[in-house]
Structures are given as C-alpha cells and as structure tokens.
Steps between C-alpha positions, in 0.01 A plus 500: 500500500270170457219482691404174686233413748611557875418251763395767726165518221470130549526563892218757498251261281549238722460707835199683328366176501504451878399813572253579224255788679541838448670628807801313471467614134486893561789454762736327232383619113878661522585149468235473170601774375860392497395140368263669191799723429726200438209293282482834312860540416551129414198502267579818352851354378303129358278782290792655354640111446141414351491812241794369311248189363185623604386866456217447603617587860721775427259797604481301868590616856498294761285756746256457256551092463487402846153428687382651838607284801161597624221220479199531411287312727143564466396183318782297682524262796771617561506829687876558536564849329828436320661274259815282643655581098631738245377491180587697172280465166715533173200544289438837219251736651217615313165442345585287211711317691326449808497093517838454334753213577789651730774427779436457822781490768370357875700559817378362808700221738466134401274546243648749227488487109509612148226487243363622206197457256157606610261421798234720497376629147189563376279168342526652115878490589515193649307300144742708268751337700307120445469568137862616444585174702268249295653700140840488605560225762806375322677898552368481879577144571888560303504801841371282761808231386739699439791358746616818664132588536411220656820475720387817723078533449215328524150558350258559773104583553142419610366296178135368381404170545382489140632667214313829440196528250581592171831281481496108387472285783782285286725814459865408529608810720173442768675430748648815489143676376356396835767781698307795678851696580817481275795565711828332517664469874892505612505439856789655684647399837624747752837400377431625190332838581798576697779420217707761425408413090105488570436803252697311212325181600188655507540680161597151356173340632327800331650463155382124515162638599506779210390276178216314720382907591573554127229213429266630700511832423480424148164293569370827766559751168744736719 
C-alpha cells in the first residue's frame, strides 16, 4: 500500500502550535505518536525510492532519520518546549561521513519543504567545497542550469560579504565562493504534502538533488 501524509499529521502541527506547553502535550502525544508513525512510514518508502540512484541511503531508517519534536531551549528566546514540525535527515551516519551532503524532508503546515546539500559542516569542509567550486565552476555551474534542476530548486544560504581569503577577489565563481551553507530548497504547499503521489514527487526532487550532493561530497572526500 503507498504511503502518503494524512491531514490529521498536518492537524496536530498546527494545533501543537496553539497549544504548545507541555500539558496539553502529555494529554495528546497519542496524537504524535500517530503523526511520527505516518512521517516514518512515508520516509521509509522515499529511502527505498532513493537507494535505486543513491546508495548512499540504503542502510537508513526513518526512526533513526527523524529529529526529536522536543526543543531545546536553553540558549533560546523562545521557551516553548516543542517544535510545530516533522523533520527527517536523509544523510549516511558515521564518522567519516559526519558533515556529508544529504536529503532533508520538512513537514510542518504552511511552511513545508525539500532540500538537500549541506548546512552545517565543519570549516575544512566547507573550503574543500570553495576550491572544488573555483577548479570546476563550469561542472557546478552546468548543475545549477540544468533545466529540470532549476525548474523545482533553488540554491540557498547565509554568504560573505567578500570572497574568502585565499581565493582571487576576480575569481569567476565568487559569487558563489562567498556561500556559508550549500543547500538547495523545494518548497511544498499543503497541497502538495497531502497528494496522494508526494513520495514519487518527492523521490523526483531527490534525484535532481543527487548530482549537486554528488558534487559536494566529492569536494567533502566521503
């Protein structure tokens, strides 16, 4: 049977968002439970979609791919003690590949999304990465263009104001040398979390995403 995202796990984001304290959580985590059990099965079936081009995510489960719903608030403004999303990492465990590009799949009402590439990686990472770029701009720029690519993502980050020491200030990919964060973002509308084909849509954001991770990967030595 293919899974698909019920609107009853769209219901409970949005009323955890009303009603974000823990109370009203303890008296309704059947309701969480039931919405993490449907993120689980439908990411479970875009892994065994992925594996086909990518194997690096064949060893995933989604248990192990989705984040707590509990904040952590110590350093935050915010005190509220839960996130008003459900989100599921499709990134290779492991200490060589720590700070690799992956999937990421983002399920919360109004303001859902696919994305891939890397946000957080360490700053050795993040200049293989620049000096891949500035070698082989024409192979990442011939990615970035590609029509279908470009149809569904877009290349998102924080970026420098000036292109980072040890690269020519006159370097033809600086503008791209100046990104903090290389990720590449598919927004979705609650329309399209709730379609009936949002696995195989999914899966065929993910195979765009795949050569960019490739890339990246390539650059990050994992």
């Amino acid at each position: 049977m293919k899974n698909v995202i019920n609107p009853e796990t769209l219901n409970f984001l949005s009323t955890l968002e009303f009603n974000n304290n823990r109370e009203w959580f303890n008296e309704n985590k059947n309701l969480y439970l039931k919405a993490k059990e449907n993120v689980e099965n439908v990411v479970n079936e875009i892994i065994s979609e992925v594996e086909e081009f990518d194997k690096s995510v064949e060893r995933l489960e989604a248990k192990n791919c989705i984040f707590r719903i509990y904040k952590d608030t110590r350093f935050s403004k915010d005190k509220t003690p839960y996130k008003t999303n459900i989100g599921a990492s499709l990134v290779e465990k492991g200490p060589k590949t720590l700070n690799q590009a992956g999937y990421y799949v983002h399920i919360e009402p109004g303001k859902s999304f696919l994305a891939g590439g890397v946000y957080m990686t360490e700053s050795k990472n993040l200049k293989a990465i620049r000096e891949k770029i500035s070698s082989e701009g024409e192979d990442f720029l011939k990615i970035l263009n590609k029509k279908t690519f470009k149809d569904v993502l877009e290349l998102q980050g924080n970026r420098l104001v000036k292109i980072p020491q040890g690269f020519d200030k006159e370097n033809p990919m600086g503008f791209y040398l100046k990104f903090k964060q290389f990720t590449v973002f598919h927004p979705l509308s609650n329309e399209d979390v709730l379609n009936a084909n949002f696995v195989k849509n999914t899966v065929k954001v993910f195979k765009e995403i795949y050569p960019f991770n490739q890339f990246l990967n390539e650059a990050i030595g994992s």
